[in-house]
C-alpha positions as a printed NumPy array, in Angstrom:
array([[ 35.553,  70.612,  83.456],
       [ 37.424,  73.349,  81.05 ],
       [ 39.907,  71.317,  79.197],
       [ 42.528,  73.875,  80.447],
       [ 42.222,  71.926,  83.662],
       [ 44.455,  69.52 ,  84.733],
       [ 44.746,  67.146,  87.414],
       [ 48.08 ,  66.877,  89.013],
       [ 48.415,  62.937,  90.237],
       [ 48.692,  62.961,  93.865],
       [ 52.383,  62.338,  95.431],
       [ 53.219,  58.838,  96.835],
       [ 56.122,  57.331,  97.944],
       [ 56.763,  55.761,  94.276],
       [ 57.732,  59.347,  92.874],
       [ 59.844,  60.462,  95.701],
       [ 63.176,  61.425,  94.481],
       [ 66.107,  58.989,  95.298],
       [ 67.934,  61.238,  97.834],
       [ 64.963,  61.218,  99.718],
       [ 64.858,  57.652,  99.725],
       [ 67.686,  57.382, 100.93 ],
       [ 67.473,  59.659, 103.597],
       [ 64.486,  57.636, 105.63 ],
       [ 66.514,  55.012, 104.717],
       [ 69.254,  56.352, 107.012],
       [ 66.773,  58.241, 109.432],
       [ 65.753,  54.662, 110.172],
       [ 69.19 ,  53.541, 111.127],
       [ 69.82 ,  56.722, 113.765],
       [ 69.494,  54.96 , 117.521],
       [ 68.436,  51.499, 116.082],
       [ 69.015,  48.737, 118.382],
       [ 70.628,  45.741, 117.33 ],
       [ 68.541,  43.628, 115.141],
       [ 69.755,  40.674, 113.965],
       [ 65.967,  40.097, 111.388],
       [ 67.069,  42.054, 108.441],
       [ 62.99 ,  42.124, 107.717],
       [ 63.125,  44.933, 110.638],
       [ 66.017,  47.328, 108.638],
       [ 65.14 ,  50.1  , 107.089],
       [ 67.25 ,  49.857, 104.416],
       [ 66.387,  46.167, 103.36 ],
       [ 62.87 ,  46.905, 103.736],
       [ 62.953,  50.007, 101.271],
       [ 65.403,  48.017,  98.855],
       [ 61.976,  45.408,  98.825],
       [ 59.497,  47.904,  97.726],
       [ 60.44 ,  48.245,  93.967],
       [ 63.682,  48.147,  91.903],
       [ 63.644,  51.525,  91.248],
       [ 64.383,  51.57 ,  94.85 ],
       [ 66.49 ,  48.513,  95.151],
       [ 68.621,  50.431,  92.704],
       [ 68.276,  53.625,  94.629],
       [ 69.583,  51.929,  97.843],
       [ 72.267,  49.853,  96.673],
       [ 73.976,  52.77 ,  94.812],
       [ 74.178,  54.176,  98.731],
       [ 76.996,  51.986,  99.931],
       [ 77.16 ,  53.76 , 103.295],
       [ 73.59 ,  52.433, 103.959],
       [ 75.231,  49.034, 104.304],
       [ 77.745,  49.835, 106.49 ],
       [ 75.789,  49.219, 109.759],
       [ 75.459,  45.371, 110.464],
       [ 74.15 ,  42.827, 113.06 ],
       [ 75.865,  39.669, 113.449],
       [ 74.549,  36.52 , 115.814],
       [ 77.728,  34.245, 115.566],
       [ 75.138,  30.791, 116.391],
       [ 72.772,  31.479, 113.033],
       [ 74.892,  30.858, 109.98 ],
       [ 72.151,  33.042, 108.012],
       [ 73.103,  36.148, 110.187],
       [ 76.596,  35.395, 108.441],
       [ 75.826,  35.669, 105.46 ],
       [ 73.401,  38.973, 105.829],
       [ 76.735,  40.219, 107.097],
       [ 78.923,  39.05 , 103.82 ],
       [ 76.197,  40.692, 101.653],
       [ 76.055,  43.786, 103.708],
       [ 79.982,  43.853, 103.578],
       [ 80.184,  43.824,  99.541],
       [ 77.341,  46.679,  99.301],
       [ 79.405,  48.475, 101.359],
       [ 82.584,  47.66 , 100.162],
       [ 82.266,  51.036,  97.791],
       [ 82.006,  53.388, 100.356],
       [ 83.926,  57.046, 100.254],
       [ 87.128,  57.321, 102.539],
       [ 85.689,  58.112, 105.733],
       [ 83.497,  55.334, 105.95 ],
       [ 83.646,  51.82 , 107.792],
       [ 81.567,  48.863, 109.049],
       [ 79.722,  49.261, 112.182],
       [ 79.474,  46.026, 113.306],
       [ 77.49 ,  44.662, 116.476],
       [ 78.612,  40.953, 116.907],
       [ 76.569,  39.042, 119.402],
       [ 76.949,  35.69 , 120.908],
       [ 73.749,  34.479, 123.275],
       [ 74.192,  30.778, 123.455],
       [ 76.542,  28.882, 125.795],
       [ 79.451,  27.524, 123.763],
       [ 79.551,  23.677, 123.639],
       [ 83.114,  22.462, 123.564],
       [ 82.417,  21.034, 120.619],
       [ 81.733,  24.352, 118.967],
       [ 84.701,  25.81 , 119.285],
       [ 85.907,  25.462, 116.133],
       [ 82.811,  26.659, 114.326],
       [ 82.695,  29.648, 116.207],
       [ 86.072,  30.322, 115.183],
       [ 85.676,  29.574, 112.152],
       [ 82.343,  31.973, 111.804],
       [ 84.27 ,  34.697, 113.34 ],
       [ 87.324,  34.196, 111.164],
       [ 85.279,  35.152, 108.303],
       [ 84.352,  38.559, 109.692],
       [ 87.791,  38.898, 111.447],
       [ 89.261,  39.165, 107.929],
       [ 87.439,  42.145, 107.165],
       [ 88.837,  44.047, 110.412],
       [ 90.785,  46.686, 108.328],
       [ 87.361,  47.859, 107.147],
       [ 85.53 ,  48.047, 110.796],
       [ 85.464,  51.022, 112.328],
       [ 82.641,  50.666, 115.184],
       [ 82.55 ,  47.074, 117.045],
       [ 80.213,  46.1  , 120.131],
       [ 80.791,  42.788, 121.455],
       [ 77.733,  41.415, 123.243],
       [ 78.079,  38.306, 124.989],
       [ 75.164,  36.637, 127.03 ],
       [ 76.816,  33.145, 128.115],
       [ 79.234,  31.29 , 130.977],
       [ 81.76 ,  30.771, 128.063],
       [ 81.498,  34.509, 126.991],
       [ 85.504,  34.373, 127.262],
       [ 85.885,  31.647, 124.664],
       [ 84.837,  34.124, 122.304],
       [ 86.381,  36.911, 123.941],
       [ 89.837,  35.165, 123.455],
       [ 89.415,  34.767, 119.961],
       [ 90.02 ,  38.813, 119.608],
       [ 92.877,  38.165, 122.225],
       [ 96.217,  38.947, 119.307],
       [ 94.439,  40.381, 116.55 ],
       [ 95.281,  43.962, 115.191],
       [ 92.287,  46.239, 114.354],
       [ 93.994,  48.946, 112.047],
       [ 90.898,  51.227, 111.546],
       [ 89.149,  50.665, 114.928],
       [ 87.84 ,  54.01 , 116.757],
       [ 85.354,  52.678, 118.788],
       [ 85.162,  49.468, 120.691],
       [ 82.371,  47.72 , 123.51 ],
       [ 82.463,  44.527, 125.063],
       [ 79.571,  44.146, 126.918],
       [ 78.808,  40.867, 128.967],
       [ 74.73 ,  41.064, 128.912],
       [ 74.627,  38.741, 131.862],
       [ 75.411,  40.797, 134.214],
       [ 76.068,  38.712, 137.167],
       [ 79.448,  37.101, 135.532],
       [ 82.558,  38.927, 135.998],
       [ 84.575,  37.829, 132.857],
       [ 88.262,  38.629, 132.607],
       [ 90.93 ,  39.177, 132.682],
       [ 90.449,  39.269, 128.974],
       [ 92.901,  39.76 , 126.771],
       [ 91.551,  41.535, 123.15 ],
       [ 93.337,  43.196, 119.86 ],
       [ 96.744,  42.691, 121.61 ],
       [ 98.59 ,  43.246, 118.192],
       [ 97.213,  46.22 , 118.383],
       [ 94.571,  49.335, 118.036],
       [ 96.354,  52.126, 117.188],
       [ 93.142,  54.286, 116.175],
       [ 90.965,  53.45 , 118.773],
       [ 89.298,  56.317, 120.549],
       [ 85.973,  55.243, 122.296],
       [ 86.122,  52.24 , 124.922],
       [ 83.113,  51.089, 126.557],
       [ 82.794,  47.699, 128.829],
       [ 80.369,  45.992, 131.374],
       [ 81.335,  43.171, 133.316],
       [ 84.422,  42.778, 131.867],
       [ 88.038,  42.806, 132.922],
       [ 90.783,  43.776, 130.536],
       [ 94.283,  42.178, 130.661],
       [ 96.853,  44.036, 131.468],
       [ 98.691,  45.932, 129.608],
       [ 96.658,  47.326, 127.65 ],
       [ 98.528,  48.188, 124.622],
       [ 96.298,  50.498, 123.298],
       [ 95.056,  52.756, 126.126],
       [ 97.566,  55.52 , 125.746],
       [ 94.962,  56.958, 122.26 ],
       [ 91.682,  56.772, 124.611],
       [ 89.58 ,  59.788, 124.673],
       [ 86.499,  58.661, 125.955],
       [ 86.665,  55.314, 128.436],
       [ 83.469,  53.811, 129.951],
       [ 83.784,  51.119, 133.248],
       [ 80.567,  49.678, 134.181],
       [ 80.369,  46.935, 136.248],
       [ 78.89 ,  45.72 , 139.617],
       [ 80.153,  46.74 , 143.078],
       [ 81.672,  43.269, 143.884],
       [ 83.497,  43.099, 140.609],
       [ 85.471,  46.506, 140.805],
       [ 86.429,  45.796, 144.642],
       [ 87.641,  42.764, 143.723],
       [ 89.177,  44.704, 140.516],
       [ 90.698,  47.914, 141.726],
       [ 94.545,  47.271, 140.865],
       [ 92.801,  46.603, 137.216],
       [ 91.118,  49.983, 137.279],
       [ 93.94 ,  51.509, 138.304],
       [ 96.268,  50.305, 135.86 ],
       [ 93.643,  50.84 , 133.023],
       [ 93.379,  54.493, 133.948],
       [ 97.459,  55.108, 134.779],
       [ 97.674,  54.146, 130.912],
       [ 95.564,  56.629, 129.266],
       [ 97.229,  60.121, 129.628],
       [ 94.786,  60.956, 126.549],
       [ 91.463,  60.609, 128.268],
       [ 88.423,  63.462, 127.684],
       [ 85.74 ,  61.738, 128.887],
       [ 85.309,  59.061, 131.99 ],
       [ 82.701,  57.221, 133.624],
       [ 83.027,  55.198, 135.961],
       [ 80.13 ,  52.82 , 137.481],
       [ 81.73 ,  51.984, 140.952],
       [ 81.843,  52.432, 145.082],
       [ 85.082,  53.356, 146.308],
       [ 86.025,  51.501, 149.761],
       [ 87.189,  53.981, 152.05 ],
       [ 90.773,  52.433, 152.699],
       [ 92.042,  52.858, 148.956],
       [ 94.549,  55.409, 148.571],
       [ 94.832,  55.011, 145.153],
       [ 95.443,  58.648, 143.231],
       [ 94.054,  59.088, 139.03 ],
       [ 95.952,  62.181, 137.696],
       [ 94.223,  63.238, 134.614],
       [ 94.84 ,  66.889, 133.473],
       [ 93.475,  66.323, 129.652],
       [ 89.486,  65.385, 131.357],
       [ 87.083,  67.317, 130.922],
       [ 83.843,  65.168, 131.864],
       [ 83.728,  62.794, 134.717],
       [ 80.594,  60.766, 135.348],
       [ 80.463,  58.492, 138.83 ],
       [ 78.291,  56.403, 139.519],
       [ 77.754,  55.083, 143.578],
       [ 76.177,  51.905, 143.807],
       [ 75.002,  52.27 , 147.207],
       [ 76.391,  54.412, 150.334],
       [ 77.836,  52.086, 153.355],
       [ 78.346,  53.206, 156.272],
       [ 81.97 ,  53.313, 155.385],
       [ 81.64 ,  54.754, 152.431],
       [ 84.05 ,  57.907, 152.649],
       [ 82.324,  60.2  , 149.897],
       [ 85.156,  63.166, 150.188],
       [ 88.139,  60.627, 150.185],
       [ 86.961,  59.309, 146.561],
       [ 86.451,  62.789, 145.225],
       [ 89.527,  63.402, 146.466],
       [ 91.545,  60.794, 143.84 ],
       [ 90.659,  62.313, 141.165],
       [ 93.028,  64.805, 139.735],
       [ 91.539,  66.799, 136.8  ],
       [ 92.064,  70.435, 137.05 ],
       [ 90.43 ,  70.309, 133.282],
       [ 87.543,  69.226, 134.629],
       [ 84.22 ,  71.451, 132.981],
       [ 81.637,  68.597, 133.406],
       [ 80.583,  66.606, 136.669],
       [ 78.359,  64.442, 136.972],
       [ 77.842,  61.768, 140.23 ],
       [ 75.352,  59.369, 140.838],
       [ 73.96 ,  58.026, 144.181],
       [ 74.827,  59.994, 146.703],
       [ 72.949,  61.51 , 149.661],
       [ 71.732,  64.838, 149.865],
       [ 74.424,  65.314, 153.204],
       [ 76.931,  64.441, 151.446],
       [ 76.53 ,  66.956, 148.505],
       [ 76.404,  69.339, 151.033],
       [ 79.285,  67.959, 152.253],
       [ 81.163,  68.387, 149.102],
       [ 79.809,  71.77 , 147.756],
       [ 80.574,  73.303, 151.418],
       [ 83.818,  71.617, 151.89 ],
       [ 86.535,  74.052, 151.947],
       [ 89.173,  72.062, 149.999],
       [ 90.397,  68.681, 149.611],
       [ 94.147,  67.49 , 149.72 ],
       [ 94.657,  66.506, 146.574],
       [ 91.278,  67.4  , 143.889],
       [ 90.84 ,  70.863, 142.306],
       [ 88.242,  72.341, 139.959],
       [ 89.345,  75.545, 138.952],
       [ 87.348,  74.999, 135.242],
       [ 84.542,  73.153, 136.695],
       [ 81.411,  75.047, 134.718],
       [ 78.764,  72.226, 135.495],
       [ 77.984,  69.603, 138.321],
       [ 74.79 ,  67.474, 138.658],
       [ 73.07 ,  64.907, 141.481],
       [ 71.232,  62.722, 140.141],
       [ 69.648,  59.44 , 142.044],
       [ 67.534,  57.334, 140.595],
       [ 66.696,  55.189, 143.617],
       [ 64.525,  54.996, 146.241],
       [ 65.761,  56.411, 148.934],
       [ 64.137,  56.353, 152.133],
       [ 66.7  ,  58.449, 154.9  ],
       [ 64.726,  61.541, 153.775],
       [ 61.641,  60.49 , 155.1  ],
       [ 62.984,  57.583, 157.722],
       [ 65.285,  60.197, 159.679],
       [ 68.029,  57.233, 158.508],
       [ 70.272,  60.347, 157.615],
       [ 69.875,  64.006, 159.218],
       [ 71.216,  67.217, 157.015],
       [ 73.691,  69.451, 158.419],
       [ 72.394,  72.42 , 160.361],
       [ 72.627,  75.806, 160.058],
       [ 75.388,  76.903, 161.647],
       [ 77.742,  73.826, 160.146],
       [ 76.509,  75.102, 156.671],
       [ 77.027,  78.876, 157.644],
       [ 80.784,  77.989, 159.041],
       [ 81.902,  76.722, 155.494],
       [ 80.418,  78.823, 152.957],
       [ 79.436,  76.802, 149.737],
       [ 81.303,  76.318, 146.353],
       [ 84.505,  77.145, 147.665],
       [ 86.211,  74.374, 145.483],
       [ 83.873,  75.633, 142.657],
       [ 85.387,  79.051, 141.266],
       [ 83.823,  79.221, 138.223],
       [ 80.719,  77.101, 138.965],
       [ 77.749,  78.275, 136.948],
       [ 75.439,  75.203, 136.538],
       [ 73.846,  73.483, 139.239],
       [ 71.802,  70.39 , 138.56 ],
       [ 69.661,  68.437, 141.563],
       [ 67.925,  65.599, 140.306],
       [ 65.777,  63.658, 142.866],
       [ 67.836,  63.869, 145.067],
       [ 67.187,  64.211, 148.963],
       [ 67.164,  67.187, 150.949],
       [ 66.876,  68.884, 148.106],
       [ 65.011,  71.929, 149.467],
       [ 67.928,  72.321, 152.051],
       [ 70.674,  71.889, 149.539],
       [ 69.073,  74.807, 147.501],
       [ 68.594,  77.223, 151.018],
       [ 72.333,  75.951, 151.947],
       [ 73.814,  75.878, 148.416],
       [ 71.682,  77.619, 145.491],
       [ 71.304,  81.023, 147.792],
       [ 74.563,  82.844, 147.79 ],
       [ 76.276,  83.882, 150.856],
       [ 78.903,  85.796, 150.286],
       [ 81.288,  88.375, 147.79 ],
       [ 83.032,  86.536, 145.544],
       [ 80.107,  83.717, 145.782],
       [ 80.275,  81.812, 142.219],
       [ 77.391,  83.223, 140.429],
       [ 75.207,  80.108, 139.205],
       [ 73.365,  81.275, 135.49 ],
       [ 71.649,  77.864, 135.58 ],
       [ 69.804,  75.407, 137.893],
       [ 67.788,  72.251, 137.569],
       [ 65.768,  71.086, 140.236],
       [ 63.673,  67.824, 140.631],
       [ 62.819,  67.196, 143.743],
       [ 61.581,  63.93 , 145.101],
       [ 57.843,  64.37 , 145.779],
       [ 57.179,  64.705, 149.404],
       [ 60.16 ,  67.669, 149.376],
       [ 57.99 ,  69.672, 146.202],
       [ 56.265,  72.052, 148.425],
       [ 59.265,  72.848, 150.308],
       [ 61.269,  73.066, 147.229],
       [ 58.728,  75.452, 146.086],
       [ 59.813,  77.555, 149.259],
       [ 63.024,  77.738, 149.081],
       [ 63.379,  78.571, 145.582],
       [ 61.56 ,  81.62 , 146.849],
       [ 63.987,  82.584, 149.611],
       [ 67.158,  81.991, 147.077],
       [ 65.488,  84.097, 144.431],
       [ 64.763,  86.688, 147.285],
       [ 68.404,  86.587, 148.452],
       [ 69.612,  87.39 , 144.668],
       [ 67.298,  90.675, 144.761],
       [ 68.838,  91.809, 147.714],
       [ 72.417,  91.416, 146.427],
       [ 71.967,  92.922, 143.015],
       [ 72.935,  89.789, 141.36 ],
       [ 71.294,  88.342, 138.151],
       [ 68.522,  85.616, 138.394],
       [ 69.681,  82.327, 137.211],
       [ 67.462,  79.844, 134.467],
       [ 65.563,  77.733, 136.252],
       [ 64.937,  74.106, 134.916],
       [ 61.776,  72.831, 136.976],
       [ 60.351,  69.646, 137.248],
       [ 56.422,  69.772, 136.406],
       [ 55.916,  69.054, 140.07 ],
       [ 56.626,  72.317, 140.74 ],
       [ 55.245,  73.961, 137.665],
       [ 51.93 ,  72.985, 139.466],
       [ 52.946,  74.952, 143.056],
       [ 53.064,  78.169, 141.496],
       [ 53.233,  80.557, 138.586],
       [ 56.862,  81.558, 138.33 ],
       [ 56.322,  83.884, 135.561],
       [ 54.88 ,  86.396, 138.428],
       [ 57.821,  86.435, 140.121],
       [ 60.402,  87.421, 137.575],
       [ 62.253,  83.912, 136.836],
       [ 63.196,  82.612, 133.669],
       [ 61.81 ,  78.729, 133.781],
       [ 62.302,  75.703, 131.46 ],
       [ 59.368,  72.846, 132.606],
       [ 61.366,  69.265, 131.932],
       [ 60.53 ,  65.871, 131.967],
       [ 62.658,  64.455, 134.988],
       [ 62.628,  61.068, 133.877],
       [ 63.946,  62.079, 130.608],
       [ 67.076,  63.921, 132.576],
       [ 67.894,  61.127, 133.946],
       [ 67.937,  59.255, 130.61 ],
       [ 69.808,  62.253, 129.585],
       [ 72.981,  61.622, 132.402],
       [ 72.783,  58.061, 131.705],
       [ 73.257,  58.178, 127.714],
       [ 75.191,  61.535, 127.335],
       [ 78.166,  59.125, 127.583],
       [ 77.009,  56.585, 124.652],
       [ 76.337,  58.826, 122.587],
       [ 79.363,  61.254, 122.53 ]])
């Protein structure tokens, strides 16, 4: 070998640059669920490997700003008092995110160290920005009531969830002094006391719970939402009983997500459309319904009270297993019903269209997806998933709709397909523009667009 040669010394993770290092570091903190081992953090594992990158790490305060705490391990206590002074540095713009978790059932005799434990985290609230409560016990509302008159200056984001989920707890009673920042709320199997004194800066508001709980609830949900004049985003996790009359103005929303657990008998799908009151409304989404009763709703020809006059987007999604398709336990409006009320009345300015295993869903895209008539919204987009035994007729009636827009000079819309129905035919041949999708992973999609706003 000419002595001109040289042999460069290959890379390895020792000679990456410290930016770098810091950005896994933080790459391994995106969608991390709580973990309450520090061994399992990115950013304490890296800040093992050497002290160039201890150094490296700890001079990124902002990677210690995202912090697990299980209030019944006094070691998880003091991970989050070391966290808390390496993060102490961080720029303005920065706070904790803290995820506080409680799994045990409280003894009465651990009432005051539990306090105690949270008090030394509840000092620190000026500096937390993000909180999730997570409680897994009977007593969940001993801890609960510890937030009950504390003020959160800096809070934007806020979830109490009861992991449970077969407990109703409430009516609890949390940061009473006051939130005045606080943007995001998200809660599960809770019940918040009211007044809520810091609804009225709400953008985004979350309500999950069971069916029982938010029948047994519904003055509580309707207080919670008369107090939040703000709110952008909603979802709601619920069955209406058909003999409330209670009415949710909201002009400022612009995404609604509903959730239907179930469809009684009398379950009056129209009547709880019909409380809602958001003529901002751009993004629908409503789980749980029957494939009758979107047709139902897309071919009704108004409703008393609910306009969508900016509605751009609506989407069925079911997740169940529904068996009136294939039992005859629920029979789809005929023709002439569907021809009597032409579709998307309600819908001006409808141009997405999303059906996601859903029933009938060949007959909702004949009845729904073909247009009918001048001044017909003109859909640009539609995702279809059909439920298996409806693919090949799905496959069908895709063909008549796209038939129905040649004849009518109007544009074809974007298709999102299901592979299901990539496999029926070659669409390419037949002029549509097609996007194959993972159904599953739409689902996902409706479920966590919420968290993650």
């Amino acid at each position: 070998m000419s002595g001109s040669q040289t042999i460069s010394a290959p890379h390895t993770i020792f000679s990456l640059p410290n930016e770098l290092l810091e950005a896994i570091a933080a790459a391994g903190q995106q969608d991390r669920a709580s973990d309450y081992l520090p061994s399992q953090k990115s950013e304490w594992v890296l800040s093992h490997v050497s002290q160039r990158f201890r150094a490296a790490l700890l001079a990124s305060p902002a990677l210690w700003s995202i912090v697990d705490v299980a209030l019944h391990s006094e070691g998880s206590l003091a991970i989050f008092e070391l966290y808390f002074e390496r993060s102490r540095a961080c720029p303005i713009g920065i706070g904790i995110s803290l995820t506080l978790q409680h799994v045990r059932p409280i003894e009465y005799e651990e009432n005051d160290l539990i306090a105690e434990r949270l008090g030394r985290i509840t000092r620190h609230l000026d500096c937390i920005w993000e909180l999730k409560i997570e409680v897994n016990a009977w007593q969940g509302e001993v801890l609960l009531a510890l937030f009950g008159d504390l003020v959160a200056p800096n809070l934007r984001r806020l979830e109490v969830l009861d992991l449970l989920d077969r407990y109703d707890l409430g009516p609890v009673e949390i940061f009473s002094g006051g939130a005045p920042k606080l943007r995001y709320l998200r809660i599960y199997d809770v019940t918040l006391q009211l007044p809520v004194p810091w609804a009225a800066s709400l953008t985004h508001l979350e309500l999950r719970r069971d069916r029982e709980g938010l029948d047994r609830h519904s003055q509580n949900l309707t207080g919670i939402l008369a107090q939040c004049p703000s709110l952008v985003d909603l979802y709601l996790d619920f069955s209406f009983i058909a003999s409330w009359e209670h009415r949710f103005h909201m002009p400022s929303l612009k995404r609604l997500d509903l959730k239907v657990n179930g469809t009684p008998d009398d379950f009056d799908f129209l009547h709880a459309i019909d409380s809602f009151a958001t003529p901002s409304l751009t993004e629908f989404t409503i789980n749980g319904v029957h494939g009758d009763q979107i047709c139902e709703l897309l071919t009704s020809n108004g409703l008393p009270q609910a306009s969508f006059p900016a509605l751009k987007s609506i989407s069925f999604v079911d997740s169940g297993a529904c068996r009136c398709q294939t039992q005859n336990e629920i029979s789809f409006p005929d023709t002439a019903t569907i021809a009597a009320s032409p579709p998307l009345r309600l819908f001006p300015v409808l141009s997405s269209l999303s059906l996601i295993n859903v029933c009938f869903g060949s007959n909702l895209v004949r009845s729904i997806v073909t247009p009918h008539a001048d001044g017909w919204p003109t859909l640009t987009a539609v995702t279809l998933s059909p439920k298996q035994p409806d693919a090949e007729s799905m496959d069908s009636a895709i063909l008549a709709a796209t038939n129905s827009y040649r004849e009518r000079g109007l544009p074809l819309p974007r298709y999102r397909i299901c592979p299901s129905l990539v496999c029926l035919r070659n669409w390419d041949e037949f002029g549509l523009d097609t996007d194959k999708f993972d159904p599953t992973d739409m689902r996902k999609l409706f479920y966590l667009r919420r968290l993650t706003a």
